[in-house]
MARLO-530959 format. One record per residue: x, y, z of N, C-alpha, C, O, CB in turn; residue number from 1. Coordinates in nm, 2 decimals. Glycine has a CB too. Example, Ala and Ser with C-alpha at 12.3 -4.5 7.8 and 13.67 -1.06 7.14 Angstrom:
1.32:-0.57:0.78:1.23:-0.45:0.78:1.32:-0.33:0.78:1.42:-0.33:0.85:1.13:-0.45:0.90:1
1.28:-0.22:0.71:1.37:-0.11:0.71:1.29:0.00:0.79:1.34:0.11:0.80:1.41:-0.06:0.57:2
***
This chain:
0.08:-0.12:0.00:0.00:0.00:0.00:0.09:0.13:0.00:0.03:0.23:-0.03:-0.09:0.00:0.12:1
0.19:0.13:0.02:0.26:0.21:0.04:0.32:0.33:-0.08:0.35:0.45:-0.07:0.34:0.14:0.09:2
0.34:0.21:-0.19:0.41:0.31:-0.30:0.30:0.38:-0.37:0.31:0.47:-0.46:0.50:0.22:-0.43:3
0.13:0.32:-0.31:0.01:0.38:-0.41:0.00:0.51:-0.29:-0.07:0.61:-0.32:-0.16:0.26:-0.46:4
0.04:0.51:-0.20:0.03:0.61:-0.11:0.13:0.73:-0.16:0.09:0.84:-0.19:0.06:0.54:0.04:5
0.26:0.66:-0.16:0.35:0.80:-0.25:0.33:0.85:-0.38:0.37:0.94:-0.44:0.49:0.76:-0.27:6
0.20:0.71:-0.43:0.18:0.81:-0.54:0.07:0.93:-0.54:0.08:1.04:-0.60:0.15:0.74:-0.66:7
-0.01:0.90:-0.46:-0.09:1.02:-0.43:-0.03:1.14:-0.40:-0.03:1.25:-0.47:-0.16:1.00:-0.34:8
0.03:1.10:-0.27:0.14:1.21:-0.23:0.24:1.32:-0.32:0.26:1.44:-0.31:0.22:1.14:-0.16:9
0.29:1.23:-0.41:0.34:1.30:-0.54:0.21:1.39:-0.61:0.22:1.51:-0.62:0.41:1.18:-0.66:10
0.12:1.34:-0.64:0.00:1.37:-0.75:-0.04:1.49:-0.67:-0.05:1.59:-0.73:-0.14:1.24:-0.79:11
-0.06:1.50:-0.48:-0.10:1.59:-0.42:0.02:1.72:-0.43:-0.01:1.84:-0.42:-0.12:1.53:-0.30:12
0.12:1.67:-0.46:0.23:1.79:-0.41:0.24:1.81:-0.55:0.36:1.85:-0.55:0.39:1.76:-0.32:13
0.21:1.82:-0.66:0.21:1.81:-0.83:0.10:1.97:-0.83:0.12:2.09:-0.85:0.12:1.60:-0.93:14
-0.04:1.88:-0.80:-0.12:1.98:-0.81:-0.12:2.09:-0.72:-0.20:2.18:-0.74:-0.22:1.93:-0.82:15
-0.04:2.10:-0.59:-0.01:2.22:-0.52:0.09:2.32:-0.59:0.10:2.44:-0.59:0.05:2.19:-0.39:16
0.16:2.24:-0.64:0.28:2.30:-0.70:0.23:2.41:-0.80:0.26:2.53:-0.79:0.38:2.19:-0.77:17
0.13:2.30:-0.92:0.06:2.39:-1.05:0.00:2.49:-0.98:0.05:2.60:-1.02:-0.05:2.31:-1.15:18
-0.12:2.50:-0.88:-0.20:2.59:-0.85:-0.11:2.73:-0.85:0.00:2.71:-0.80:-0.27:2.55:-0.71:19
-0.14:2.86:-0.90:-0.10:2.97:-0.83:-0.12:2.99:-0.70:-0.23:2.97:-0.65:-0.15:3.05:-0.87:20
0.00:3.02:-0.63:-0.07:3.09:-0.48:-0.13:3.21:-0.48:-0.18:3.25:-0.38:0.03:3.11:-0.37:21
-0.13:3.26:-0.58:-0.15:3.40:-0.57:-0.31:3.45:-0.53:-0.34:3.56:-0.48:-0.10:3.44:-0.71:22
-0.40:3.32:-0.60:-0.54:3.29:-0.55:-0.61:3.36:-0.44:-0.70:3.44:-0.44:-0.53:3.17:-0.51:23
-0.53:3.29:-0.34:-0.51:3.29:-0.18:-0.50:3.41:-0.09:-0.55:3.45:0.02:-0.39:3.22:-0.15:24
-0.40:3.47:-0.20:-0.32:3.56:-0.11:-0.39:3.67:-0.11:-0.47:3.68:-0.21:-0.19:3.60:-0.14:25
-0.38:3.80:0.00:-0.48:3.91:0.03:-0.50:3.95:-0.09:-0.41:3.91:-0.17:-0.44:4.01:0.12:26
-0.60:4.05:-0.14:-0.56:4.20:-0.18:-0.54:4.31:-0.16:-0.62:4.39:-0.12:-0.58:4.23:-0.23:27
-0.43:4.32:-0.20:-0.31:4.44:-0.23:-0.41:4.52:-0.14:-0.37:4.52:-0.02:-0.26:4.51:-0.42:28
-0.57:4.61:-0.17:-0.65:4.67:-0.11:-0.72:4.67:0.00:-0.78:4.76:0.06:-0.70:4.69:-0.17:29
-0.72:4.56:0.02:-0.77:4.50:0.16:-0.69:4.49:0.27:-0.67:4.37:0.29:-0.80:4.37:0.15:30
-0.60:4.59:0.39:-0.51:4.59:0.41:-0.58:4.55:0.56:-0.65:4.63:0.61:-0.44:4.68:0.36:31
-0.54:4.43:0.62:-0.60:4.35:0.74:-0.76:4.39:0.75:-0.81:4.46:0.84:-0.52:4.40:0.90:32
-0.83:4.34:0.64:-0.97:4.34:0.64:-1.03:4.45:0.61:-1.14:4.44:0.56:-1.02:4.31:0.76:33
-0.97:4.58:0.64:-1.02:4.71:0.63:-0.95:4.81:0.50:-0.85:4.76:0.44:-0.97:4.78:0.78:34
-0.99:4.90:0.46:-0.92:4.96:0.35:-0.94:5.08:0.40:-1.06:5.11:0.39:-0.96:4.93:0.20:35
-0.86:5.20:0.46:-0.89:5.31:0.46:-0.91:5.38:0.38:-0.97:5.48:0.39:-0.85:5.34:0.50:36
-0.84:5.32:0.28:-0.90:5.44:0.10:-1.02:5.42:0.10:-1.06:5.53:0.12:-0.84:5.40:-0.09:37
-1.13:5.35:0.09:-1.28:5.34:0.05:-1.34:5.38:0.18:-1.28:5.36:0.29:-1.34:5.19:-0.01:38
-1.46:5.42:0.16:-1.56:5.44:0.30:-1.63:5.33:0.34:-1.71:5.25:0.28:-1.67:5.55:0.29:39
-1.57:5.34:0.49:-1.59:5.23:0.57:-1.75:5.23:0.62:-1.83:5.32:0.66:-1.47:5.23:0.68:40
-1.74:5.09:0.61:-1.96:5.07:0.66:-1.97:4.95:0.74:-2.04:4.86:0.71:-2.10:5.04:0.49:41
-1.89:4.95:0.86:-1.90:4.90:0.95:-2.03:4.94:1.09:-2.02:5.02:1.19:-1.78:4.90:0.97:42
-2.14:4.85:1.02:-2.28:4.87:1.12:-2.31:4.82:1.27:-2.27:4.71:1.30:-2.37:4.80:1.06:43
-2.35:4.88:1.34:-2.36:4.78:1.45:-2.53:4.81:1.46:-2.58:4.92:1.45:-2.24:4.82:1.61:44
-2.58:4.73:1.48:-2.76:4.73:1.49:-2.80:4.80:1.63:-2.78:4.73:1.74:-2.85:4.55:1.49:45
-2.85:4.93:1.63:-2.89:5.01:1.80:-3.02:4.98:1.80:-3.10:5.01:1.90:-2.86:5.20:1.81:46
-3.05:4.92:1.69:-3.19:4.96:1.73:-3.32:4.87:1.88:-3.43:4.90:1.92:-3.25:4.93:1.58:47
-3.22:4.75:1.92:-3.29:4.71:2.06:-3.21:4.82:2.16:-3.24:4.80:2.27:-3.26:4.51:2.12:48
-3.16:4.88:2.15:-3.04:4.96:2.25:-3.15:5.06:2.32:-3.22:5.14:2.25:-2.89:5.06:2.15:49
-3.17:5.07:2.44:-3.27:5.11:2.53:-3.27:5.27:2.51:-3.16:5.33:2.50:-3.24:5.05:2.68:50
-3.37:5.34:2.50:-3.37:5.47:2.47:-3.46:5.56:2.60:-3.55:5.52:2.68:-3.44:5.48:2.30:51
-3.40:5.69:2.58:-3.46:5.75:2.71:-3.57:5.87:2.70:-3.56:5.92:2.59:-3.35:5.79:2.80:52
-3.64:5.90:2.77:-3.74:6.03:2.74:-3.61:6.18:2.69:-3.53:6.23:2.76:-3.85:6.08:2.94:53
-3.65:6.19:2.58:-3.52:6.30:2.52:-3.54:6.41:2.64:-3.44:6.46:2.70:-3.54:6.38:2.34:54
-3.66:6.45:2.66:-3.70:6.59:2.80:-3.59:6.52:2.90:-3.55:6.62:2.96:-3.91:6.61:2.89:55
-3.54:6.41:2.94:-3.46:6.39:3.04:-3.31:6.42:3.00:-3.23:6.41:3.09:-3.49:6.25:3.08:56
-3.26:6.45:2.88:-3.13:6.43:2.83:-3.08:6.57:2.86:-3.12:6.68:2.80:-3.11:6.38:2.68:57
-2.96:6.55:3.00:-2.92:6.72:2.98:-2.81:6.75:2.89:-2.69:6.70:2.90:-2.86:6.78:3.12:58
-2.85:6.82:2.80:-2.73:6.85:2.68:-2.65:6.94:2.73:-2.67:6.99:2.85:-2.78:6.92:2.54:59
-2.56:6.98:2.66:-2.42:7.05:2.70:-2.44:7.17:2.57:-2.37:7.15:2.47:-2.26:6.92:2.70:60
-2.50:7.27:2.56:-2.45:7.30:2.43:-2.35:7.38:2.43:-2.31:7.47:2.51:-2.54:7.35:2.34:61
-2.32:7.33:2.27:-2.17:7.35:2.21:-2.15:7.48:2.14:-2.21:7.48:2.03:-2.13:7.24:2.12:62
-2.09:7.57:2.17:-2.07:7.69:2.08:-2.20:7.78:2.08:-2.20:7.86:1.99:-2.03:7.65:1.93:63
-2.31:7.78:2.17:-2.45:7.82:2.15:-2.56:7.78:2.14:-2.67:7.82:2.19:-2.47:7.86:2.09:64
-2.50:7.65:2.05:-2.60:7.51:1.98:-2.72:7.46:2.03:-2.71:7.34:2.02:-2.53:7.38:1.98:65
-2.81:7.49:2.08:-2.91:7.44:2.20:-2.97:7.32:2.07:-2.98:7.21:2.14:-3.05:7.59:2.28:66
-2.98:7.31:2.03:-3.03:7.14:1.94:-2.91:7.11:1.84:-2.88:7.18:1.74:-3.21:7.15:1.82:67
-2.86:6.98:1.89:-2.74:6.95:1.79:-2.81:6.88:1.66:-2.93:6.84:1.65:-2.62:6.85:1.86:68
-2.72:6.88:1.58:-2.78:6.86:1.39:-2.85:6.77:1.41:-2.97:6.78:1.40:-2.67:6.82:1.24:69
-2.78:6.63:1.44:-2.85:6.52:1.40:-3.00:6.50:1.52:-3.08:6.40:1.50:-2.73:6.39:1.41:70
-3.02:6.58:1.61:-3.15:6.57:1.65:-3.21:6.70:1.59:-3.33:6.68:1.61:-3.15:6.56:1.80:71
-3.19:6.82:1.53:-3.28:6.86:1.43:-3.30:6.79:1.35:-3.42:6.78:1.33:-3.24:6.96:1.37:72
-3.23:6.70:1.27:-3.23:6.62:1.15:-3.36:6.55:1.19:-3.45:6.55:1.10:-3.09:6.52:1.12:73
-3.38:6.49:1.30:-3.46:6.37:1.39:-3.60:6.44:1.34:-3.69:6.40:1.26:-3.43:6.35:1.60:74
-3.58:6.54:1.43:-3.72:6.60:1.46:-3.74:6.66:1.29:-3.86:6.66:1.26:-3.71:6.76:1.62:75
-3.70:6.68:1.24:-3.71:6.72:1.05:-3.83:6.61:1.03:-3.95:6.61:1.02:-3.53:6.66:0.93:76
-3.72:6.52:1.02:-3.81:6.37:0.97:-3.89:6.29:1.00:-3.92:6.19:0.93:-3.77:6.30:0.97:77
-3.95:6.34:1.16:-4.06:6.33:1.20:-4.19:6.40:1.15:-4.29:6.34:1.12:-4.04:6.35:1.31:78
-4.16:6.52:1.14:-4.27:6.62:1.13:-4.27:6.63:1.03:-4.39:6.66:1.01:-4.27:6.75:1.19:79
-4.20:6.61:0.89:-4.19:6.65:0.73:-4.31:6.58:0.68:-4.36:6.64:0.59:-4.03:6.61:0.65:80
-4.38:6.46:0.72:-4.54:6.42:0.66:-4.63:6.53:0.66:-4.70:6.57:0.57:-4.61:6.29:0.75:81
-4.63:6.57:0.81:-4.74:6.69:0.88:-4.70:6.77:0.80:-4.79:6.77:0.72:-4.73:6.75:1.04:82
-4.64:6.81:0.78:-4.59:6.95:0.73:-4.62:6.99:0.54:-4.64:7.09:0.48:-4.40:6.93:0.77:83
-4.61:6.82:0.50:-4.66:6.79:0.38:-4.54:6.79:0.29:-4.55:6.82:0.17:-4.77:6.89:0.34:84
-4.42:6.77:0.35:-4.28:6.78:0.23:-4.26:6.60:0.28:-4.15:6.56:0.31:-4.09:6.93:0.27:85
-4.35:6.52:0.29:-4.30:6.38:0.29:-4.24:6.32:0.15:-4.17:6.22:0.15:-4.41:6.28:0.33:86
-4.28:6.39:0.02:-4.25:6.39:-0.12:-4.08:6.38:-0.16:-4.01:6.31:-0.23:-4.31:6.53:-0.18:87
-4.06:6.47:-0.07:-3.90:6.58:-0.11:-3.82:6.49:-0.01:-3.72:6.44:-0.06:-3.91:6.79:-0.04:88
-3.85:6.47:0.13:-3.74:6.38:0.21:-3.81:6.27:0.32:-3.93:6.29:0.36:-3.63:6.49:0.31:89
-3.74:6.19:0.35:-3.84:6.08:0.45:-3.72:6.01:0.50:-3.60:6.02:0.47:-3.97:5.95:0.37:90
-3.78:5.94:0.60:-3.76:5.85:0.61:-3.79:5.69:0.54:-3.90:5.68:0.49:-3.77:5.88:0.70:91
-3.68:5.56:0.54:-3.70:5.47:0.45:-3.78:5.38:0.54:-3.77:5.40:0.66:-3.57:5.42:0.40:92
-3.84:5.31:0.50:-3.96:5.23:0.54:-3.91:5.14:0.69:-3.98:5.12:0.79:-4.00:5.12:0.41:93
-3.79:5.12:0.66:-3.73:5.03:0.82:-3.67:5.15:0.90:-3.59:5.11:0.98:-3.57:4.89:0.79:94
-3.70:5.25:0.91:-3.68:5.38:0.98:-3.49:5.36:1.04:-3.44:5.39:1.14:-3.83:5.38:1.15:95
-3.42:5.31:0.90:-3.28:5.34:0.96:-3.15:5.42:0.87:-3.03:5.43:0.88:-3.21:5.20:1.01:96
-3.27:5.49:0.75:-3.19:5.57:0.71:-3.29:5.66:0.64:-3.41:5.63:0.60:-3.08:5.52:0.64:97
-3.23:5.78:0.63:-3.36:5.89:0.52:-3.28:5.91:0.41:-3.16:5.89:0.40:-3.41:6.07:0.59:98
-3.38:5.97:0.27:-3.36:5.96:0.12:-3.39:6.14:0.11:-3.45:6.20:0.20:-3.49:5.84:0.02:99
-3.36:6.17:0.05:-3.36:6.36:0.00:-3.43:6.31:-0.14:-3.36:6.29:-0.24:-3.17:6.46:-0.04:100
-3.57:6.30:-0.15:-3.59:6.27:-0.27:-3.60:6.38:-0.40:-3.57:6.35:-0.52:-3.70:6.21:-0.25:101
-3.64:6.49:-0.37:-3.65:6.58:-0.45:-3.58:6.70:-0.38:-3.65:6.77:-0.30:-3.78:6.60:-0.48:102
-3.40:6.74:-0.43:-3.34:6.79:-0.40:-3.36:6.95:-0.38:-3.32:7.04:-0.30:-3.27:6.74:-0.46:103
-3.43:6.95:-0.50:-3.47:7.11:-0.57:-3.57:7.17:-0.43:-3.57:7.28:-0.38:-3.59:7.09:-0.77:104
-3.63:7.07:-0.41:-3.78:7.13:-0.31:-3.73:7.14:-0.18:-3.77:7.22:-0.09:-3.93:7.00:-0.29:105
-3.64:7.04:-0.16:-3.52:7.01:0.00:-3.48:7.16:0.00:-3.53:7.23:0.09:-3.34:6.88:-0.01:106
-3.39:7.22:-0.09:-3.33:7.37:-0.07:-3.43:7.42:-0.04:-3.46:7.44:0.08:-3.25:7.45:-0.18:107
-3.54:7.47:-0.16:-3.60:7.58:-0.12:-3.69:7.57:-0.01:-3.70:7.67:0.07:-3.66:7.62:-0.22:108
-3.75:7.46:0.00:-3.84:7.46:0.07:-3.81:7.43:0.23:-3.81:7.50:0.33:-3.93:7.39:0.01:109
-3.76:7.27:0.22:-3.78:7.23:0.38:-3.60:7.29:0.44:-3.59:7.32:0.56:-3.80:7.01:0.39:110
-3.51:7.31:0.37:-3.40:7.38:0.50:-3.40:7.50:0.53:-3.35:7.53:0.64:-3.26:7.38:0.48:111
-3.47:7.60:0.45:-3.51:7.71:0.53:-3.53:7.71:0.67:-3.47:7.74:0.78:-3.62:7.76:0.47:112
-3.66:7.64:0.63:-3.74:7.65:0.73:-3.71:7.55:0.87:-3.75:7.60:0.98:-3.87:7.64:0.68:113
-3.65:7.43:0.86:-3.57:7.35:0.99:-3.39:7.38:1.03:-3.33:7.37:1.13:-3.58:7.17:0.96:114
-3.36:7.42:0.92:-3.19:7.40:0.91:-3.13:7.57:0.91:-3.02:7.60:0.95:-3.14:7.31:0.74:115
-3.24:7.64:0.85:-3.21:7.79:0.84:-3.08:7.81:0.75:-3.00:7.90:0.75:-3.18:7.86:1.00:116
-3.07:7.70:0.67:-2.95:7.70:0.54:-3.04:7.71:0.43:-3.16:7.70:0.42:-2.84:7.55:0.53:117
-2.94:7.74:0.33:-3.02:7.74:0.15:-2.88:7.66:0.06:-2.89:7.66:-0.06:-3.06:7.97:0.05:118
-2.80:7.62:0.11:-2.73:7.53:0.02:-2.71:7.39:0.08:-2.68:7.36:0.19:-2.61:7.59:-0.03:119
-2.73:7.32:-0.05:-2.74:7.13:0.00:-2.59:7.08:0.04:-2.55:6.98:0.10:-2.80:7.00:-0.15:120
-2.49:7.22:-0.04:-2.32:7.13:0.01:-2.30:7.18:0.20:-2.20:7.15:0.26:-2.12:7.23:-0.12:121
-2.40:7.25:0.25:-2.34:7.31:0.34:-2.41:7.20:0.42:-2.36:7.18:0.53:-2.35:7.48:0.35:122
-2.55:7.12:0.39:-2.60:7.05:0.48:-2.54:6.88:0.47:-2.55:6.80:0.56:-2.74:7.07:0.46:123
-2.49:6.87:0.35:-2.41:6.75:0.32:-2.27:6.77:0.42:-2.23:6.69:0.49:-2.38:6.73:0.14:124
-2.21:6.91:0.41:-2.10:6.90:0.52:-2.13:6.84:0.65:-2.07:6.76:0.72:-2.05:7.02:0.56:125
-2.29:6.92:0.69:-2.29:6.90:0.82:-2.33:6.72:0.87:-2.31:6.68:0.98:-2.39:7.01:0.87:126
-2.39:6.64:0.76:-2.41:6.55:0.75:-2.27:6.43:0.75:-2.26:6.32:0.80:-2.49:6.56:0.65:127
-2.17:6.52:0.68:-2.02:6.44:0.68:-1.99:6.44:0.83:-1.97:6.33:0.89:-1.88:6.53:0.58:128
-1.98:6.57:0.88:-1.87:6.58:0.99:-1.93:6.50:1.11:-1.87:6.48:1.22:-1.83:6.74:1.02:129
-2.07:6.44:1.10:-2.14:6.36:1.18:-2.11:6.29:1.20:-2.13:6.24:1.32:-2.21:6.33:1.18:130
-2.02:6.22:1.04:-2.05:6.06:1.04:-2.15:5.94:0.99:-2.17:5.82:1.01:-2.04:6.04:1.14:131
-2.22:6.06:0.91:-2.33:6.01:0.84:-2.24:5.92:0.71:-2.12:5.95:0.67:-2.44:6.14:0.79:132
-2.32:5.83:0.66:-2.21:5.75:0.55:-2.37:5.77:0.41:-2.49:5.77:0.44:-2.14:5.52:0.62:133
-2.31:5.77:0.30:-2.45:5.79:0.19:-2.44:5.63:0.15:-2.33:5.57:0.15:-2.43:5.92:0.01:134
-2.58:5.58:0.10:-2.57:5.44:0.01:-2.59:5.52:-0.11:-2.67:5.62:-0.14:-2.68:5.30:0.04:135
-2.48:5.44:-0.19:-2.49:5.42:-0.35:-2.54:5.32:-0.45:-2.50:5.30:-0.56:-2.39:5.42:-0.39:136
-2.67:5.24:-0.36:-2.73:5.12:-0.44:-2.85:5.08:-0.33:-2.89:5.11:-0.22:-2.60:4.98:-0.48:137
-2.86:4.99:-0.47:-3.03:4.92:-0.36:-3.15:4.98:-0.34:-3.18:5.06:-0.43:-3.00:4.90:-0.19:138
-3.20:4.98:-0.27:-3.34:5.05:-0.26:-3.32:5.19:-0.19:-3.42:5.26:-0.19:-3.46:4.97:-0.17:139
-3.20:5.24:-0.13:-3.21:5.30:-0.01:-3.07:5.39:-0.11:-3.02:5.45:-0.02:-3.20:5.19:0.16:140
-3.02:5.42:-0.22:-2.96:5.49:-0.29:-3.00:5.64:-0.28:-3.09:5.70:-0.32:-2.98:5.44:-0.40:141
-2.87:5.68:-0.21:-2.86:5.83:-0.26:-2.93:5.85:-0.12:-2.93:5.97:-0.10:-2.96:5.89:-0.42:142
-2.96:5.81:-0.05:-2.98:5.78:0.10:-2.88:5.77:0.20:-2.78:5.71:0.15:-3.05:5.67:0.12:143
-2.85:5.82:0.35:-2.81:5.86:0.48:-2.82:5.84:0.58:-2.92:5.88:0.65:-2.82:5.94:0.50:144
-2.71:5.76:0.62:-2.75:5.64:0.76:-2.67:5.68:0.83:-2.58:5.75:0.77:-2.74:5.46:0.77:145
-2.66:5.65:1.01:-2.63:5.68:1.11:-2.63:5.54:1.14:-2.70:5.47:1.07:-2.70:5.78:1.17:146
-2.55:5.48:1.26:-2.59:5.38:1.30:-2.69:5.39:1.46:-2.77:5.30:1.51:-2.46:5.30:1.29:147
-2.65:5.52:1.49:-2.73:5.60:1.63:-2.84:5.71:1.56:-2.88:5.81:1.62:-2.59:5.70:1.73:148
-2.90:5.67:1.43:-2.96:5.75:1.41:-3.12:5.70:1.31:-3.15:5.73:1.19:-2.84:5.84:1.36:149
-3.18:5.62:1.43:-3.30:5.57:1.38:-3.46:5.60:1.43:-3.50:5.65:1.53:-3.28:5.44:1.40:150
-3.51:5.56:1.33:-3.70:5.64:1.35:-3.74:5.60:1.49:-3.73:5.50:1.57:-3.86:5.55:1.21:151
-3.81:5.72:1.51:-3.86:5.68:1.68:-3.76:5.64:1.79:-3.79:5.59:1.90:-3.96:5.54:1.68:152
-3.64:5.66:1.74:-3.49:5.65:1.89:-3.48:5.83:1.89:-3.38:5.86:1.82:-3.26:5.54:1.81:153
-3.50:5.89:1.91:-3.50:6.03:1.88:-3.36:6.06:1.99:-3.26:6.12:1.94:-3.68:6.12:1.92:154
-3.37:6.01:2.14:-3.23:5.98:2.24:-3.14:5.92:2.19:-3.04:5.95:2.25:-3.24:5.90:2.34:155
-3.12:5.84:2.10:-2.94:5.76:2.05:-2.90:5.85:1.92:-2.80:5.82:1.87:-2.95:5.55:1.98:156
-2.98:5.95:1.87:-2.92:6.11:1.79:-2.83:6.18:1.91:-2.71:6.22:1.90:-3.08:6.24:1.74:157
-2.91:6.20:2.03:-2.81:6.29:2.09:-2.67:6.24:2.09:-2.58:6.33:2.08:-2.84:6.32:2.22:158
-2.62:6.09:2.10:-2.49:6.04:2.09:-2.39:6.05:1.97:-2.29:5.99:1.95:-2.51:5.94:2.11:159
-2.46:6.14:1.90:-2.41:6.10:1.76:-2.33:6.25:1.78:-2.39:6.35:1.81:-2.55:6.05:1.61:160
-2.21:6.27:1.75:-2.09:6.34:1.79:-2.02:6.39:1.67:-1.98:6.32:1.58:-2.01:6.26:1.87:161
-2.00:6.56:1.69:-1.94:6.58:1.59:-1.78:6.52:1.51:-1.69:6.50:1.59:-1.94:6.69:1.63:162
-1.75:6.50:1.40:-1.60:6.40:1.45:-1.48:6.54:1.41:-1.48:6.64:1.35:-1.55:6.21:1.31:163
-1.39:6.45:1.51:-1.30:6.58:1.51:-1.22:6.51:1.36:-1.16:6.40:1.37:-1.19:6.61:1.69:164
-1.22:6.56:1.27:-1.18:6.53:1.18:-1.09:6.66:1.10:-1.12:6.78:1.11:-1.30:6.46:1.13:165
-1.02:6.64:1.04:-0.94:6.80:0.93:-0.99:6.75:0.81:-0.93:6.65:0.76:-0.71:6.82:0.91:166
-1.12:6.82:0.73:-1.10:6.78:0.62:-0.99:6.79:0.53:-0.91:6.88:0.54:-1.18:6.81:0.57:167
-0.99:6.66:0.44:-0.87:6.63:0.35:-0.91:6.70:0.25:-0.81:6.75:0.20:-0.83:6.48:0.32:168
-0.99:6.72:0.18:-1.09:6.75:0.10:-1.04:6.68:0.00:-1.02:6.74:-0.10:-1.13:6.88:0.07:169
-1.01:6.54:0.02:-1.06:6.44:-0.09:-1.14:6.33:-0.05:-1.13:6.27:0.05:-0.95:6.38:-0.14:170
-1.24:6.30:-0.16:-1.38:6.27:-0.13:-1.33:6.10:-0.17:-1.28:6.05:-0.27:-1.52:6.37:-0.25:171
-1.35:6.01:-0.02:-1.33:5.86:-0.05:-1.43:5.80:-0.18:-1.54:5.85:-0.21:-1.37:5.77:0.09:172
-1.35:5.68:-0.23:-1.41:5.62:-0.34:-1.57:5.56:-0.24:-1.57:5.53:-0.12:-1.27:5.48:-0.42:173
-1.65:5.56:-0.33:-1.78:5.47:-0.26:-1.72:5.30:-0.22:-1.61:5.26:-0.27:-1.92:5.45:-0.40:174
-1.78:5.24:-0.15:-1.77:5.08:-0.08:-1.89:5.01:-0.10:-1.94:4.97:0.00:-1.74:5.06:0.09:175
-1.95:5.00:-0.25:-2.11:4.96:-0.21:-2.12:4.78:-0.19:-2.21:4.70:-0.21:-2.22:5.01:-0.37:176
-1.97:4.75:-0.14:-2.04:4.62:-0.18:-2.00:4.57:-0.01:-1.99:4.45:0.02:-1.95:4.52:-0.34:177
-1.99:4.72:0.10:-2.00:4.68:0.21:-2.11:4.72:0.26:-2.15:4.68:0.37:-1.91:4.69:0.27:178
-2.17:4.80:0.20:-2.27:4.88:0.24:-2.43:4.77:0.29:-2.49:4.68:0.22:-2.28:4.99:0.09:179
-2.47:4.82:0.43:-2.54:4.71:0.52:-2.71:4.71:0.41:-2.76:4.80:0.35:-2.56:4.78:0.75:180
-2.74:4.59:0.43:-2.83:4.57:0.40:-2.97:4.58:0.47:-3.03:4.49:0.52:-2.80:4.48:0.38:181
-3.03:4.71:0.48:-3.12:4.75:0.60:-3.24:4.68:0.60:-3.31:4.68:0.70:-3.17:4.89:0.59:182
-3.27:4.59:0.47:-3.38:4.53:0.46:-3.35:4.39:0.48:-3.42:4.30:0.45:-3.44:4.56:0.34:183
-3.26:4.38:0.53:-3.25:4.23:0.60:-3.22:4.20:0.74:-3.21:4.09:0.79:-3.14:4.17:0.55:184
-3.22:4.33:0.81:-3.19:4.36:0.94:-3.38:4.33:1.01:-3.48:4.35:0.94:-3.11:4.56:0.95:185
-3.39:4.30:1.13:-3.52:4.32:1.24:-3.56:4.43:1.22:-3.49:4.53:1.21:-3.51:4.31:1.40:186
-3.70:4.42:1.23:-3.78:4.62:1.24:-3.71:4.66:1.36:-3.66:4.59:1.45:-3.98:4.65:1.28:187
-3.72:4.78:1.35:-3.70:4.91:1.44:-3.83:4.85:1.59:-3.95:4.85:1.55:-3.76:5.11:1.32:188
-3.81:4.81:1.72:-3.93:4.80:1.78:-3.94:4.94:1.88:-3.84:4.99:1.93:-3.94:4.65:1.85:189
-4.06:4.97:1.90:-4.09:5.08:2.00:-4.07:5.02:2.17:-4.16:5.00:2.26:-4.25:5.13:1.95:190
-3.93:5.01:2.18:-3.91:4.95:2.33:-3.96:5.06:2.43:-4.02:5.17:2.40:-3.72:4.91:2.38:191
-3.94:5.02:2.50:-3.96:5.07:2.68:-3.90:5.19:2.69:-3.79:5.17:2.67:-3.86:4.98:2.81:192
-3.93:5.33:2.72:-3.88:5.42:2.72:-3.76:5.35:2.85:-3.76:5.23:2.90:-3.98:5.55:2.72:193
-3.68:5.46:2.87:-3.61:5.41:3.04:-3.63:5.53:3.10:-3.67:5.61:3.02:-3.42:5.37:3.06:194
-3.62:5.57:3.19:-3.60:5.72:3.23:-3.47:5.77:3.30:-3.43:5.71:3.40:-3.70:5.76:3.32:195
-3.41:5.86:3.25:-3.24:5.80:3.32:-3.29:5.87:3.49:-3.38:5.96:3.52:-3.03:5.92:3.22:196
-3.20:5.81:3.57:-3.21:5.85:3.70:-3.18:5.99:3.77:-3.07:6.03:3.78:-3.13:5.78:3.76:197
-3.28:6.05:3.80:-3.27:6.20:3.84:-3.17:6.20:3.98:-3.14:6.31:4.04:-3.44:6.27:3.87:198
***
């Protein structure tokens, strides 16, 4: 049995030999799992994450700021049906990211009047320096997620933090093929308010 054993063994070390390794080996772009040249879309799901009566949240404001962006943003996207611009921006059906649908109507109409701005690069900044990330595919394209920043958590916006960042002002390549799949994620549920401890 022995020499049909070395022949395998040869036949095995034959066809390792032919294979390229090169197969195998990382890419060049993938530098330990992560690529800092493309934008990164690493999700973590908040949405069981216990939320609190916002009237209980003592804010700190910053520079004057008495409502920080991404809880204007909140309260935008609440009220924008009532208000009758649900057309122009919304929220996406699994309440974990919102769409600018009609850009033209967003300037004139709805940032006046919540954002007190009239240009969309100055509200896309403020959307960058958040940490907001855009999808570039799928149902939810051309759309703006938070991972602390979902329908009816109106409390896990206040966490969401300006980043201390220096713009480079070079704009990362898109990552759509990390980009989270919101429609495969659990609904958003309306948990337990908490009340934090006075």
């Amino acid at each position: 049995g022995s020499s049909a054993e070395a022949k395998t063994a040869s036949v095995e070390a034959k066809t390792q030999s032919c294979t390229p390794q090169i197969k195998n080996a990382p890419l060049p772009h993938r530098h330990n799992g992560s690529n800092p040249q493309v934008v990164q879309h690493d999700y973590h799901d908040h949405a069981a994450d216990p939320t609190v009566d916002p009237k209980s949240i003592k804010h700190k404001a910053k520079g004057g700021v008495i409502t920080p962006f991404p809880v204007k943003l909140h309260s935008m996207l609440d009220m924008i049906e009532a208000d009758g611009y649900g057309h122009v921006v919304s929220w996406q059906p699994h309440g974990r990211c919102f769409v600018v649908h009609k850009t033209k109507e967003f300037v004139n109409h709805v940032m006046p009047k919540y954002f007190k701005q009239t240009k969309m690069a100055s509200f896309q900044r403020q959307l960058n320096l958040y940490g907001f990330n855009r999808l570039t595919g799928g149902l939810d394209k051309g759309g703006y997620y938070h991972e602390l920043f979902l329908k009816g958590k109106v409390s896990l916006a206040y966490d969401i933090h300006r980043m201390r960042v220096k713009g480079t002002g070079v704009r990362l390549p898109t990552n759509p093929d990390k980009e989270p799949n919101f429609y495969a994620m659990p609904p958003i549920t309306e948990n337990m308010v908490a009340t934090l401890p006075t």
